[in-house]
Backbone of each chain as ProteinMPNN parsed JSONL, in Angstrom:
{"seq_chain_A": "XXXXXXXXXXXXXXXXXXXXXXXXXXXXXXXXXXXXXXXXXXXXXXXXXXXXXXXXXXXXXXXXXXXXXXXXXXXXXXXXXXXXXXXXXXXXXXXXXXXXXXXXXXXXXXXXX", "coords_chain_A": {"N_chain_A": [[-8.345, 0.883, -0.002], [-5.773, -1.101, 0.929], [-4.471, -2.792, 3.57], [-0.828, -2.569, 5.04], [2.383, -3.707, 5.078], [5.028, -2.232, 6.646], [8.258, -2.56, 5.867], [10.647, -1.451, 4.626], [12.542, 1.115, 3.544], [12.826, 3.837, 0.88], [15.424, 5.849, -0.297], [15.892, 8.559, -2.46], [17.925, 9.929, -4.916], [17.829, 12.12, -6.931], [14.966, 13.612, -7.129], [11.359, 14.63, -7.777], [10.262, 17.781, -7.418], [7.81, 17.75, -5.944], [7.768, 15.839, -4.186], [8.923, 16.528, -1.873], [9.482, 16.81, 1.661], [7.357, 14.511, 2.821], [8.075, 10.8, 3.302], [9.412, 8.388, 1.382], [8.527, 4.943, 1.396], [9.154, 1.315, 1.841], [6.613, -1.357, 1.17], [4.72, -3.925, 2.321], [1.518, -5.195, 1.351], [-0.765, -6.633, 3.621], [-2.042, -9.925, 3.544], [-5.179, -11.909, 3.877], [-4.629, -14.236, 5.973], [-2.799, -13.72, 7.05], [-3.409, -11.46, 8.227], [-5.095, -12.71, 9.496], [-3.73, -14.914, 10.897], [-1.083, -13.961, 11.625], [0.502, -14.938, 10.068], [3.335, -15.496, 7.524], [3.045, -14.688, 4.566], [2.159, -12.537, 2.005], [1.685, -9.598, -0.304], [2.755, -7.984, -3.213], [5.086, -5.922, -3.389], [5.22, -2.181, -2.464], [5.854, 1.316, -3.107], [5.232, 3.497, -0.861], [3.896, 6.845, -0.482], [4.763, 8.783, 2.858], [3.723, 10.493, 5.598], [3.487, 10.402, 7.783], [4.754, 9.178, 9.531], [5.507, 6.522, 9.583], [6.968, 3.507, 10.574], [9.296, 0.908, 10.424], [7.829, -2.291, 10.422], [5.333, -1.527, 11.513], [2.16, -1.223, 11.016], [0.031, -0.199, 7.945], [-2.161, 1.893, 6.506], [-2.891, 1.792, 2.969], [-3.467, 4.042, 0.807], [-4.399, 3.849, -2.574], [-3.585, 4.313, -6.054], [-6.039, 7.056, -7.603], [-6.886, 7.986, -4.992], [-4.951, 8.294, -3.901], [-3.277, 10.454, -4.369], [-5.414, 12.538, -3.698], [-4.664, 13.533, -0.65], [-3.066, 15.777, -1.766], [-4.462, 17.517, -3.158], [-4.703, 20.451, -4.963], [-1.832, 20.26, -6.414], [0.223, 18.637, -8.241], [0.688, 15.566, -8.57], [2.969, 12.735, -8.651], [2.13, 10.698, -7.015], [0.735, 7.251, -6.285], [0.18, 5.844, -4.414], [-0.565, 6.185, -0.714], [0.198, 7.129, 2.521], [-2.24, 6.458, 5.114], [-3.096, 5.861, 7.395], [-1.83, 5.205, 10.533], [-2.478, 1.842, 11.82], [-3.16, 0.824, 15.433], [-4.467, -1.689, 16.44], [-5.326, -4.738, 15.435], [-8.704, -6.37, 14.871], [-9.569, -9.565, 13.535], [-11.462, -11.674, 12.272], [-9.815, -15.046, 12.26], [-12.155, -17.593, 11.353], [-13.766, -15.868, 9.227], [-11.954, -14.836, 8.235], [-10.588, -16.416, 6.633], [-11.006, -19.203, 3.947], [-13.474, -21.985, 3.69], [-12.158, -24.3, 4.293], [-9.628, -23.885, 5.427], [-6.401, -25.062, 6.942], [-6.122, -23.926, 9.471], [-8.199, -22.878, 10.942], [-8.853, -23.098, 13.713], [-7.65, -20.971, 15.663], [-8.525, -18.14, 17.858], [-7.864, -14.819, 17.423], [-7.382, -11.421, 18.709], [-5.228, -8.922, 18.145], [-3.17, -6.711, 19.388], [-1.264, -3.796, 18.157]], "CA_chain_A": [[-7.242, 1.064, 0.951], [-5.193, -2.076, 1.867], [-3.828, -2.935, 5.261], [-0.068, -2.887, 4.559], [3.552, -3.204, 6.373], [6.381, -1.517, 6.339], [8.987, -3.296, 5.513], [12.205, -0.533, 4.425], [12.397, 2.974, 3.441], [13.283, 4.055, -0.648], [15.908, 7.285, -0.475], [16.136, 9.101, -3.811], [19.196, 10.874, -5.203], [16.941, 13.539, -7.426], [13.138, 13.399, -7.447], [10.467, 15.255, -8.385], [9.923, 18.842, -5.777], [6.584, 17.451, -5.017], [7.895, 14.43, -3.165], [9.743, 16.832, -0.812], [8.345, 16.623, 2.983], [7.488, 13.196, 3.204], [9.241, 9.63, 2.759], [9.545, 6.977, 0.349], [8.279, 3.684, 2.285], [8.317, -0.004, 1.237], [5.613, -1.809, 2.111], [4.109, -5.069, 1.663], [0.306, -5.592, 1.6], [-1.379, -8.036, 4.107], [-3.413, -10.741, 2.973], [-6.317, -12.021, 5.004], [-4.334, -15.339, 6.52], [-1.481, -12.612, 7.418], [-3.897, -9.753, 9.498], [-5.807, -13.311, 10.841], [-2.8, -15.994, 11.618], [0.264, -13.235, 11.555], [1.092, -15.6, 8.722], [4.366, -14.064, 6.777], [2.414, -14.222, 2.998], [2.389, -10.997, 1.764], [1.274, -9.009, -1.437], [3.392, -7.425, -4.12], [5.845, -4.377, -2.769], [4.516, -1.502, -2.948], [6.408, 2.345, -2.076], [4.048, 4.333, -0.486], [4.388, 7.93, 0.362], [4.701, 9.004, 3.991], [3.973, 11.987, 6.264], [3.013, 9.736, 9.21], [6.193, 8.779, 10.393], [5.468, 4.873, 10.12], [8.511, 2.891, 11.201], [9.876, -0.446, 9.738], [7.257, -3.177, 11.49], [4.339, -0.907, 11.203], [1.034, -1.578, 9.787], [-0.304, 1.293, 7.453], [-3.737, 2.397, 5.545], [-2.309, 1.662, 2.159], [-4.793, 4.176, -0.083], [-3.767, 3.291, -3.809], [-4.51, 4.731, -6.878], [-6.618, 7.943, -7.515], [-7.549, 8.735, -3.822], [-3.963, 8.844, -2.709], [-3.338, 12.11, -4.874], [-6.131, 13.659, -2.677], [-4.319, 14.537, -0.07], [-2.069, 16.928, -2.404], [-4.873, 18.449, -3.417], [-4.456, 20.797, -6.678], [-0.698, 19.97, -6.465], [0.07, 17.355, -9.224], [2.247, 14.945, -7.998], [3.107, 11.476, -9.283], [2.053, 9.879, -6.191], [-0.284, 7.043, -6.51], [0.425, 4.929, -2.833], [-0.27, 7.001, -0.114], [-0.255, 6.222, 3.777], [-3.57, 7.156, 5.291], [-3.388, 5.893, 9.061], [-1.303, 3.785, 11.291], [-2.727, 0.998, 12.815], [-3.147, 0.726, 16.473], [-5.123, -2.586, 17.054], [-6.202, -5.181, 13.97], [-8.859, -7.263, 15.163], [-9.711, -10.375, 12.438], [-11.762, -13.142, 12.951], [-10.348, -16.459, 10.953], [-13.478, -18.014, 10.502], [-14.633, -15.221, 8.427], [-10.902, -14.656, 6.47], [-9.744, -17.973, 5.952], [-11.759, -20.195, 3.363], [-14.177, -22.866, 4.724], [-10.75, -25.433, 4.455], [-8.235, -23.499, 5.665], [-6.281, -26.418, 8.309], [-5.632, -23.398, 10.94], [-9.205, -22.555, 11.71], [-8.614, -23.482, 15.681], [-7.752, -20.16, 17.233], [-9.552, -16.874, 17.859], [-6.933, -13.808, 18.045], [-6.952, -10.245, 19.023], [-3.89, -8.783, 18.14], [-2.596, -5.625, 19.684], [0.391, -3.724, 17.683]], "C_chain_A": [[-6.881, -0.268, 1.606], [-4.606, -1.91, 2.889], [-2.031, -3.231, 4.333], [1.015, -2.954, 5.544], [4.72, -2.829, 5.925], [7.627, -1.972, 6.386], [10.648, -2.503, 5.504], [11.723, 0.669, 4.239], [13.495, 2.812, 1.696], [13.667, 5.337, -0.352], [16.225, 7.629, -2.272], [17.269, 9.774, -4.284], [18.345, 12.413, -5.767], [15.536, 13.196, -7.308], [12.999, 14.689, -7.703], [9.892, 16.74, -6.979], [8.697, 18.398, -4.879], [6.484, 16.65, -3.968], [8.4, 15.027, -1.887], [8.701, 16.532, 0.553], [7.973, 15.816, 3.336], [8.498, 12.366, 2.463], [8.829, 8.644, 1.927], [9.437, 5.698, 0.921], [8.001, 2.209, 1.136], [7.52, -0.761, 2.418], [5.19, -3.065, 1.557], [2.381, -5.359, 2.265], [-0.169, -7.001, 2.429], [-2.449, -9.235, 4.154], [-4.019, -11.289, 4.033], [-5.463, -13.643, 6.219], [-3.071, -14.017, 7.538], [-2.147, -12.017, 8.653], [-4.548, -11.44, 10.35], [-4.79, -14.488, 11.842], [-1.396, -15.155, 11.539], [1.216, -14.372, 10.427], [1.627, -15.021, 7.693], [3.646, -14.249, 5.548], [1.985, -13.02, 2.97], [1.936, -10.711, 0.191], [2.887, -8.842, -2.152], [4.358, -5.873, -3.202], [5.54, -3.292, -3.638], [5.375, -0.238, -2.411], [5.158, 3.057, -1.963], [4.926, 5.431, -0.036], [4.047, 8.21, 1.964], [4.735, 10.432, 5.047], [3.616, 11.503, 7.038], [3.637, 9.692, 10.311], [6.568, 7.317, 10.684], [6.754, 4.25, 9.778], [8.305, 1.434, 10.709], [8.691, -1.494, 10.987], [5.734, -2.949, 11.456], [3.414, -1.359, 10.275], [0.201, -0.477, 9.611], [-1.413, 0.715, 6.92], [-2.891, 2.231, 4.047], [-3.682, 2.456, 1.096], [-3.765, 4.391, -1.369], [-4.546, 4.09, -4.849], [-5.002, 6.776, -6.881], [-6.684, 9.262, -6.007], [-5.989, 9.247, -2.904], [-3.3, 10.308, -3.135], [-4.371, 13.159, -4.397], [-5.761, 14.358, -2.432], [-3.638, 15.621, -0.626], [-2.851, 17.671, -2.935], [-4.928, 19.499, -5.057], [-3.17, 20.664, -6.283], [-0.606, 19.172, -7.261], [1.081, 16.986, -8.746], [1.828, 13.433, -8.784], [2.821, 10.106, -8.332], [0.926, 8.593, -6.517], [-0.601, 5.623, -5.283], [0.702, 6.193, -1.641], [-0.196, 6.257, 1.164], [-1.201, 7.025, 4.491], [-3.151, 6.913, 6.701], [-2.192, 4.82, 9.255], [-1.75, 3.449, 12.245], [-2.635, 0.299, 14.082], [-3.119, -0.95, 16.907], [-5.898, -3.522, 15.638], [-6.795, -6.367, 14.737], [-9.664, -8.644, 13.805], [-10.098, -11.508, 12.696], [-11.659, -14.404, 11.972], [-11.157, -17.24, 10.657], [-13.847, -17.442, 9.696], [-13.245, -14.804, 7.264], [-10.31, -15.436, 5.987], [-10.658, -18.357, 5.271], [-11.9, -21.262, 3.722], [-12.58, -23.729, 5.526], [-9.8, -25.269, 4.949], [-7.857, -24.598, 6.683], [-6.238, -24.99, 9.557], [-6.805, -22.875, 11.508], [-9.739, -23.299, 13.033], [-8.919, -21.899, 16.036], [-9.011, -19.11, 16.899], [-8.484, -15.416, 18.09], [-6.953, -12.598, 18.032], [-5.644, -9.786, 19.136], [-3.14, -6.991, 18.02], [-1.069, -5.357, 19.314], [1.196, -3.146, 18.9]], "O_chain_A": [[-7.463, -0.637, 2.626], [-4.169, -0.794, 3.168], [-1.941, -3.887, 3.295], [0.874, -2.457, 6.661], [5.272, -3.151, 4.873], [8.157, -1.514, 7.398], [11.599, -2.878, 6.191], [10.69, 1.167, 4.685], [14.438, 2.064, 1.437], [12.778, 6.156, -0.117], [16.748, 6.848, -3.067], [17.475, 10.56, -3.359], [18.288, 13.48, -5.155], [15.298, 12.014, -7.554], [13.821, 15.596, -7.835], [9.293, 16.538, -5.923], [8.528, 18.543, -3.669], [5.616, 16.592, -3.096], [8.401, 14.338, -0.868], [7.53, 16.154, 0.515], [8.014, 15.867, 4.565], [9.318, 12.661, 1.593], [7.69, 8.179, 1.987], [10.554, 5.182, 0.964], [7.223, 2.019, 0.201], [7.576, -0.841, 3.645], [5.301, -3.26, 0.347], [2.125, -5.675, 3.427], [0.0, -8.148, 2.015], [-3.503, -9.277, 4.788], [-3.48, -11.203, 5.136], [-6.035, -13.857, 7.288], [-2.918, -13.873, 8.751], [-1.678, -12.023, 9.791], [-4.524, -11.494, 11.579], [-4.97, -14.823, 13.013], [-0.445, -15.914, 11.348], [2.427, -14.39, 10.207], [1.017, -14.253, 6.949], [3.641, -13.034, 5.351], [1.439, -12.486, 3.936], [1.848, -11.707, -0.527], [3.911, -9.399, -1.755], [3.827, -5.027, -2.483], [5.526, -3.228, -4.867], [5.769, -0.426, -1.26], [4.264, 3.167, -2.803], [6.038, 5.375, 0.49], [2.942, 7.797, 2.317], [5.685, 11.207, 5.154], [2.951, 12.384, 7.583], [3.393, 9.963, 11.487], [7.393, 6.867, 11.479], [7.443, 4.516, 8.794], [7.192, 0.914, 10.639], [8.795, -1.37, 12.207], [4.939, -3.887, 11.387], [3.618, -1.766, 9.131], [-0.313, 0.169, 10.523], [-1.689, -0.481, 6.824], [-1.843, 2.853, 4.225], [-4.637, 1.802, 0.678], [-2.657, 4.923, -1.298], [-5.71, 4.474, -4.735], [-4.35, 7.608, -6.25], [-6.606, 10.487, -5.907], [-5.8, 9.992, -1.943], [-2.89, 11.128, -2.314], [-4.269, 14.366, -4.615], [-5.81, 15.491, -2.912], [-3.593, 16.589, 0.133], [-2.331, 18.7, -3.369], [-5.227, 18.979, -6.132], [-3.244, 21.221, -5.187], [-1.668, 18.55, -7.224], [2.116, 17.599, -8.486], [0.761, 13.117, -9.312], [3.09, 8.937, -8.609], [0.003, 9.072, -7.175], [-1.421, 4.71, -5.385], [1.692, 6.921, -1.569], [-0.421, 5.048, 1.193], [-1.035, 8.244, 4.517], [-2.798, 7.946, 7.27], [-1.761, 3.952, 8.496], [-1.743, 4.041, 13.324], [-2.087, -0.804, 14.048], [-2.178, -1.482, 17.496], [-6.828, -3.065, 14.972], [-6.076, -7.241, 15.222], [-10.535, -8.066, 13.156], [-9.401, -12.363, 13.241], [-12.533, -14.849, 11.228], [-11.005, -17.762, 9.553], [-14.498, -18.155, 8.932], [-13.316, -14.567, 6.058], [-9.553, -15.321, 5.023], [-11.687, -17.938, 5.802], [-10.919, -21.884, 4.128], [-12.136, -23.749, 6.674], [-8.965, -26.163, 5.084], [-8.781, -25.118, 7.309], [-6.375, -25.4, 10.709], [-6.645, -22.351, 12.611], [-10.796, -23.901, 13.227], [-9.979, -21.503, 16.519], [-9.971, -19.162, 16.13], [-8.481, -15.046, 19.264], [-6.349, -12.285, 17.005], [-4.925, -10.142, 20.069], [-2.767, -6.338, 17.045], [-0.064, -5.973, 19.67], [2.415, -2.993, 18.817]]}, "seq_chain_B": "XXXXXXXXXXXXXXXXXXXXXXXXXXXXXXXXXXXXXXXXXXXXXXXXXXXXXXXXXXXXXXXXXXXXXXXXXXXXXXXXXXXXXXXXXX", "coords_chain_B": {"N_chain_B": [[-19.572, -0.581, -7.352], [-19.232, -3.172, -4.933], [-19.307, -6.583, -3.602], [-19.006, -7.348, 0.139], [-17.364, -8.999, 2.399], [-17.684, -8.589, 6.096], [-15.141, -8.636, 8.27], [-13.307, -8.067, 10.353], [-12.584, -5.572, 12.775], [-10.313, -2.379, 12.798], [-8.747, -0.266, 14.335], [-7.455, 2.886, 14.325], [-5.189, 5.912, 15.917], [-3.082, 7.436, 14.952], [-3.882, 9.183, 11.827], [-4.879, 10.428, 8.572], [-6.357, 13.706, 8.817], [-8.724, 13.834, 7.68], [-9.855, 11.478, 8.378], [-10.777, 11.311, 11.216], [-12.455, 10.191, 13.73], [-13.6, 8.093, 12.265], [-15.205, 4.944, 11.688], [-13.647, 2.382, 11.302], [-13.78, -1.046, 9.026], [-12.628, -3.37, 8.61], [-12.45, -5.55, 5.523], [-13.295, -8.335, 3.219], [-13.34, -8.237, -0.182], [-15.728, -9.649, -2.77], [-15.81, -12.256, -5.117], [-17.942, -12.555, -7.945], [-18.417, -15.505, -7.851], [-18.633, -15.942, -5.049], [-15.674, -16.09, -4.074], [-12.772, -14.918, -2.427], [-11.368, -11.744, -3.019], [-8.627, -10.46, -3.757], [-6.598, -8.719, -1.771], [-7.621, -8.226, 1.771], [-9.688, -4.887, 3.204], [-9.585, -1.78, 4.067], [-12.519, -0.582, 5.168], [-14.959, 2.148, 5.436], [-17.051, 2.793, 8.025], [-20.798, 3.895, 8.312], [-23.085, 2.75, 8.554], [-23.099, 0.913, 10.666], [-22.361, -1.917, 10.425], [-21.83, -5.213, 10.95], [-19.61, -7.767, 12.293], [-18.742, -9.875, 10.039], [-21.263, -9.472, 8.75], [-22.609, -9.334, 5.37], [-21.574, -6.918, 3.049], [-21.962, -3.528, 0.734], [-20.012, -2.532, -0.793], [-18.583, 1.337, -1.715], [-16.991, 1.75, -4.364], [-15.539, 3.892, -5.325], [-13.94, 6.668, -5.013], [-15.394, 9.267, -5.104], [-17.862, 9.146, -3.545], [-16.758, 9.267, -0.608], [-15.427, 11.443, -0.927], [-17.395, 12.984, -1.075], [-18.574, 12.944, 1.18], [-15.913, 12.942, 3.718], [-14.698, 15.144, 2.613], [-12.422, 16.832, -0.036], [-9.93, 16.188, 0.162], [-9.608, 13.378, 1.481], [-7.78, 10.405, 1.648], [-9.407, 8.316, 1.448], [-10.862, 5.261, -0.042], [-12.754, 2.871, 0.114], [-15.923, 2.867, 1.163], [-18.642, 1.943, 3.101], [-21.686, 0.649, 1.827], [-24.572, -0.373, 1.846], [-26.45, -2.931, 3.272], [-26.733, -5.919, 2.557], [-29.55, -8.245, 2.428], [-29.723, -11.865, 3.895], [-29.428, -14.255, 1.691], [-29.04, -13.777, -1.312], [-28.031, -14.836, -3.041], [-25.16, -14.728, -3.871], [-22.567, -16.147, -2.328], [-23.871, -16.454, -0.259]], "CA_chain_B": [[-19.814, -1.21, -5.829], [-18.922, -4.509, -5.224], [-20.092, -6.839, -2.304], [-17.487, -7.965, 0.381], [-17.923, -9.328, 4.205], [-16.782, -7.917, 7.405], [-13.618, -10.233, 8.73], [-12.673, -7.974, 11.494], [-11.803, -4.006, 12.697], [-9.339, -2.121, 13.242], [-8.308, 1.049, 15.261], [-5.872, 3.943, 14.326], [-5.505, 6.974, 16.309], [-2.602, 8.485, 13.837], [-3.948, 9.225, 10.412], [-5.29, 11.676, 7.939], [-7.383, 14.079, 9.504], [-9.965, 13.391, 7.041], [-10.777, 9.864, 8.898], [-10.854, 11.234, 12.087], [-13.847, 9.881, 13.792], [-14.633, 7.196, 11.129], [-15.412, 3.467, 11.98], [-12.599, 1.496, 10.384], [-13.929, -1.764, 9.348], [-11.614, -4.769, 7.744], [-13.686, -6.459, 4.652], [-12.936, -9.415, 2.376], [-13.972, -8.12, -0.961], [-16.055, -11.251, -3.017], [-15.949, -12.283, -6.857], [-19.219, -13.062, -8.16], [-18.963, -16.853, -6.874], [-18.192, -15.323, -3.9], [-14.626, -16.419, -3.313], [-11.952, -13.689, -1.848], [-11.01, -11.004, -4.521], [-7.269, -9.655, -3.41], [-6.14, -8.577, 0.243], [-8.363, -7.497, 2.615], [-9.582, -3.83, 2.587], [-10.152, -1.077, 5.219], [-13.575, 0.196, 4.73], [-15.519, 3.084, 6.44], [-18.627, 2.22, 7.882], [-21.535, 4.633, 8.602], [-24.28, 1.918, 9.068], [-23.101, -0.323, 11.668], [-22.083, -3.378, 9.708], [-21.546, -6.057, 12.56], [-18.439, -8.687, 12.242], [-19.604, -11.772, 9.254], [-21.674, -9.144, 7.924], [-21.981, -9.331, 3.834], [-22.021, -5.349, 2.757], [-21.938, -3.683, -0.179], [-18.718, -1.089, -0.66], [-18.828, 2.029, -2.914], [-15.342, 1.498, -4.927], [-15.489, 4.889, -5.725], [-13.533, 7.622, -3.792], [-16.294, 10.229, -4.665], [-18.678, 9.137, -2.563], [-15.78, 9.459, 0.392], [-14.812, 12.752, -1.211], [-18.511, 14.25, -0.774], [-18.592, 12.316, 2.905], [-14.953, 13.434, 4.378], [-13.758, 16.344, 2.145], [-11.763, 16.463, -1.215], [-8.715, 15.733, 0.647], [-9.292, 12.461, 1.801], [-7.328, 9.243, 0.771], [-10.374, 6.875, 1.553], [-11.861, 5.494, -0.781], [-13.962, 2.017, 0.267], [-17.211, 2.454, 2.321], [-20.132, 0.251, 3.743], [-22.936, 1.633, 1.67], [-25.592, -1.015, 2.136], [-26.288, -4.325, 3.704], [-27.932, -7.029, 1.919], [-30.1, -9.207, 3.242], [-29.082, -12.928, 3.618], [-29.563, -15.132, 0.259], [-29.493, -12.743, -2.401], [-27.829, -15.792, -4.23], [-23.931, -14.475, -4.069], [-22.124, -16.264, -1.493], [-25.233, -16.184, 1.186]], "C_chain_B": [[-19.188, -2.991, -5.851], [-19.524, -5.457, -3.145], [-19.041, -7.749, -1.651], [-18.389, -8.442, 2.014], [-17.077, -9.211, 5.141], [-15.788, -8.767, 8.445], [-13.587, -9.677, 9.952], [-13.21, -6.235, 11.41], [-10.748, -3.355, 13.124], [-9.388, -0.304, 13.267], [-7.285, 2.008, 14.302], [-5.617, 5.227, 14.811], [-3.993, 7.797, 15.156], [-3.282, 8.4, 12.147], [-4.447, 10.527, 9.908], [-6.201, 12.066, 8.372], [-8.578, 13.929, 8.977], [-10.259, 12.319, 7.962], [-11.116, 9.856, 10.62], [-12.105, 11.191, 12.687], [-14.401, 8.64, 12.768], [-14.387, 5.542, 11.932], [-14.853, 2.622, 11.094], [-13.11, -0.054, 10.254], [-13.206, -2.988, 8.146], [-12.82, -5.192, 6.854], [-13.13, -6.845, 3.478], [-13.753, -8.906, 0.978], [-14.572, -9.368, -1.343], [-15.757, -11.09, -4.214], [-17.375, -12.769, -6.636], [-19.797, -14.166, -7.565], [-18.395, -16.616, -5.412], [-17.157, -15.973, -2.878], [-13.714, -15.013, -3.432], [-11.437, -13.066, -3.243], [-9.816, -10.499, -3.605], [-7.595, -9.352, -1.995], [-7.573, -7.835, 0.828], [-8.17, -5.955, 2.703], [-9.803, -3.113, 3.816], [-11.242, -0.212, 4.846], [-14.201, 0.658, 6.184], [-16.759, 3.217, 6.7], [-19.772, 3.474, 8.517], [-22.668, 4.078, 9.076], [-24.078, 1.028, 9.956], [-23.194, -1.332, 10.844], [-21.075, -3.829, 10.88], [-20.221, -7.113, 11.888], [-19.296, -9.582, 11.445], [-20.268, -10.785, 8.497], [-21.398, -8.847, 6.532], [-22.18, -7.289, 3.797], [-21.292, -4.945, 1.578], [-21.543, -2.363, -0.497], [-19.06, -0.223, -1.722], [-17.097, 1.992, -3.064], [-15.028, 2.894, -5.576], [-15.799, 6.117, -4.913], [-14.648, 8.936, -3.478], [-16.885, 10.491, -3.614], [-17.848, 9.496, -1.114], [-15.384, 10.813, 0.567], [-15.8, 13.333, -0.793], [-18.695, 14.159, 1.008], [-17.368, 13.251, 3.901], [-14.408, 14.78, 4.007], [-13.046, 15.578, 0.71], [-10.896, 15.598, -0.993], [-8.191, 14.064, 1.053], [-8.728, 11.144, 0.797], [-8.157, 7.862, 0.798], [-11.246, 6.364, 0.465], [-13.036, 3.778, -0.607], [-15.006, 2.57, 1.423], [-18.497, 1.847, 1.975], [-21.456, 1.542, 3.049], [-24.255, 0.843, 1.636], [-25.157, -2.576, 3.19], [-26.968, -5.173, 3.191], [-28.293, -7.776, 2.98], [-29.314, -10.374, 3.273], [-29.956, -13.394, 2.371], [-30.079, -14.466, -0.88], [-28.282, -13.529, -3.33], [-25.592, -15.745, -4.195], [-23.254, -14.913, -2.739], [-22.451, -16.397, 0.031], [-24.783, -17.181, 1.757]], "O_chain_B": [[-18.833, -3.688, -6.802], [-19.897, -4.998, -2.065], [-18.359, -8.586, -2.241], [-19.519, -8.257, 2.465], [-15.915, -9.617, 5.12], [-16.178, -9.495, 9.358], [-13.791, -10.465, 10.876], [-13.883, -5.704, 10.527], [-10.156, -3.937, 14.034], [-9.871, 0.541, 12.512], [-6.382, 1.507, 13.633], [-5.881, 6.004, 13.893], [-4.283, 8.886, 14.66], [-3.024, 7.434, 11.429], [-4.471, 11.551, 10.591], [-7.137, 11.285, 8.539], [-9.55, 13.88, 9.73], [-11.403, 12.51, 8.376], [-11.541, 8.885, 11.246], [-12.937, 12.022, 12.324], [-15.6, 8.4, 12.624], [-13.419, 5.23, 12.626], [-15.499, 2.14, 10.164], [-12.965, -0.634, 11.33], [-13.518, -3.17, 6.969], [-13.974, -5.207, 7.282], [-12.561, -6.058, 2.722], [-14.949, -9.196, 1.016], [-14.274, -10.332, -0.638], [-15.428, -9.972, -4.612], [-17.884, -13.218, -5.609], [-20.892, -14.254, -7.009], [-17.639, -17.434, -4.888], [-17.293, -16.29, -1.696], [-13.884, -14.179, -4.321], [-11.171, -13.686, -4.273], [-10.22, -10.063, -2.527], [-8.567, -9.655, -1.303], [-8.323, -7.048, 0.25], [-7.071, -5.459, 2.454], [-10.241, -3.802, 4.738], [-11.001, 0.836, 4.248], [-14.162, 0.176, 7.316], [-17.577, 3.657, 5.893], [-19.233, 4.026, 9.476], [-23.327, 4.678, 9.925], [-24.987, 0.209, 10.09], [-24.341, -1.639, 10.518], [-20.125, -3.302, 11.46], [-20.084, -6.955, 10.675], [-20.352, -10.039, 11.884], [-20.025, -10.972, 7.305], [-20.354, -8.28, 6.21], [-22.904, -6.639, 4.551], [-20.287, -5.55, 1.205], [-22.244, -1.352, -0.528], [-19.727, -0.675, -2.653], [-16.235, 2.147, -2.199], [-14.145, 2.891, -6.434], [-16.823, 6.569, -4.402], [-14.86, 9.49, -2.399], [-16.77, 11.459, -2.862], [-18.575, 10.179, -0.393], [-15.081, 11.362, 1.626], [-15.552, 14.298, -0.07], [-18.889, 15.069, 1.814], [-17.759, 14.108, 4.695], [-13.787, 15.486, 4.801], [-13.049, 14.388, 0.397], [-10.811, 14.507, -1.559], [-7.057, 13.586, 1.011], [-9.065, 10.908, -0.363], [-7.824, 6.751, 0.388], [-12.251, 6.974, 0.101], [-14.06, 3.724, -1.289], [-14.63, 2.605, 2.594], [-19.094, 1.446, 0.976], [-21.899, 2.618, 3.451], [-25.2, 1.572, 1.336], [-24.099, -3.043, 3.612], [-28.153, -5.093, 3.514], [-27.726, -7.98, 4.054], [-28.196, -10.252, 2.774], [-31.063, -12.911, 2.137], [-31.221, -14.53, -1.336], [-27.682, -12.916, -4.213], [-24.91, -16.724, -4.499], [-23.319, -14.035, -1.879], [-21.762, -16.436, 1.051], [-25.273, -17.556, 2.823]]}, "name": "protein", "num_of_chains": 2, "seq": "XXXXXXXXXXXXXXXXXXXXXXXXXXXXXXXXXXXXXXXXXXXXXXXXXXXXXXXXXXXXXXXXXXXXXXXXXXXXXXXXXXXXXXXXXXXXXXXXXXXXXXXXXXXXXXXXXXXXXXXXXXXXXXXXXXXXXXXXXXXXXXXXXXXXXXXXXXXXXXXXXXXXXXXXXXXXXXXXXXXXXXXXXXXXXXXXXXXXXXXXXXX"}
């Protein structure tokens, strides 16, 4: 489960019945310089499904793969980006997510969304 | 499994009721020479793994599934802690 953000919203003309009820979210995954220096580098775009309600800005639970067809349960759906939680409070200490060299290992930041 | 180290944590009071109650903890997966493998991950810790700590994730939702329920979409958690200098990134 990556840390991810929400970036836009994907509307569909037809889909698939299973998609009904939640939304179509883009999102971009946050790499470790990102959650520790709010540094814009970013992952690959990703849509994730949504029953959360997470809003453009937002940083989501990004569960990928296998586990995000969980929540549906015996339902077969084509989902395989789900959104698990939205993130209150990410705290990240760059000494430990930057590599030894990084030049910005100065601060220390707690960073309340 | 794979072996990653604890960067940070982070909070969420909306999410899937499966995680409610769980100890959200940020962690830098490693590669073998223990430089960063892809984005940082949100793993679910049960042992108290402290901030810096190396620990050693199950990458496989089962274990999450027998822990939270079928339902849940979690699938990293803290299932050991190595000691220090077990050669990988110590």
């Amino acid at each position: 489960m990556r840390l991810a953000e929400i970036v836009g919203k994907v509307t569909l003309s037809r889909s698939l019945p299973e998609l009904k009820g939640g939304r179509l979210l883009l999102a971009r995954p946050m790499t470790a310089a990102a959650l520790a220096l709010d540094a814009p580098d970013r992952g690959e775009d990703v849509v994730l499904y949504d029953d959360l309600g997470a809003g453009p800005g937002s940083i989501v639970g990004l569960s990928e793969g296998r586990e995000a067809a969980n929540p549906f349960g015996k339902i077969k759906t084509p989902i395989d980006a789900y959104c698990a939680c939205l993130l209150d409070a990410i705290d990240v200490d760059p000494e430990l997510a930057l590599p030894a060299g990084h030049p910005a290992l100065d601060t220390n930041r707690t960073r309340t969304l | 499994m794979q072996i990653g180290r604890v960067i940070g944590k982070a909070t969420a009071t909306i999410k899937h009721p499966t995680l409610a109650r769980e100890r959200m903890l940020i962690v830098q997966l490693l590669t073998s020479t223990g430089a960063a493998d892809g984005e940082p991950v949100l793993a679910f810790d049960h042992l108290g793994a402290a901030r810096g700590d190396r620990v050693i994730l199950t990458t496989d939702g089962r274990a999450m599934q027998d822990l939270l329920g079928p339902k849940t979409p979690a699938r990293y958690s803290v299932m050991g802690l190595p000691d220090a200098g077990q050669g990988v990134g110590s």
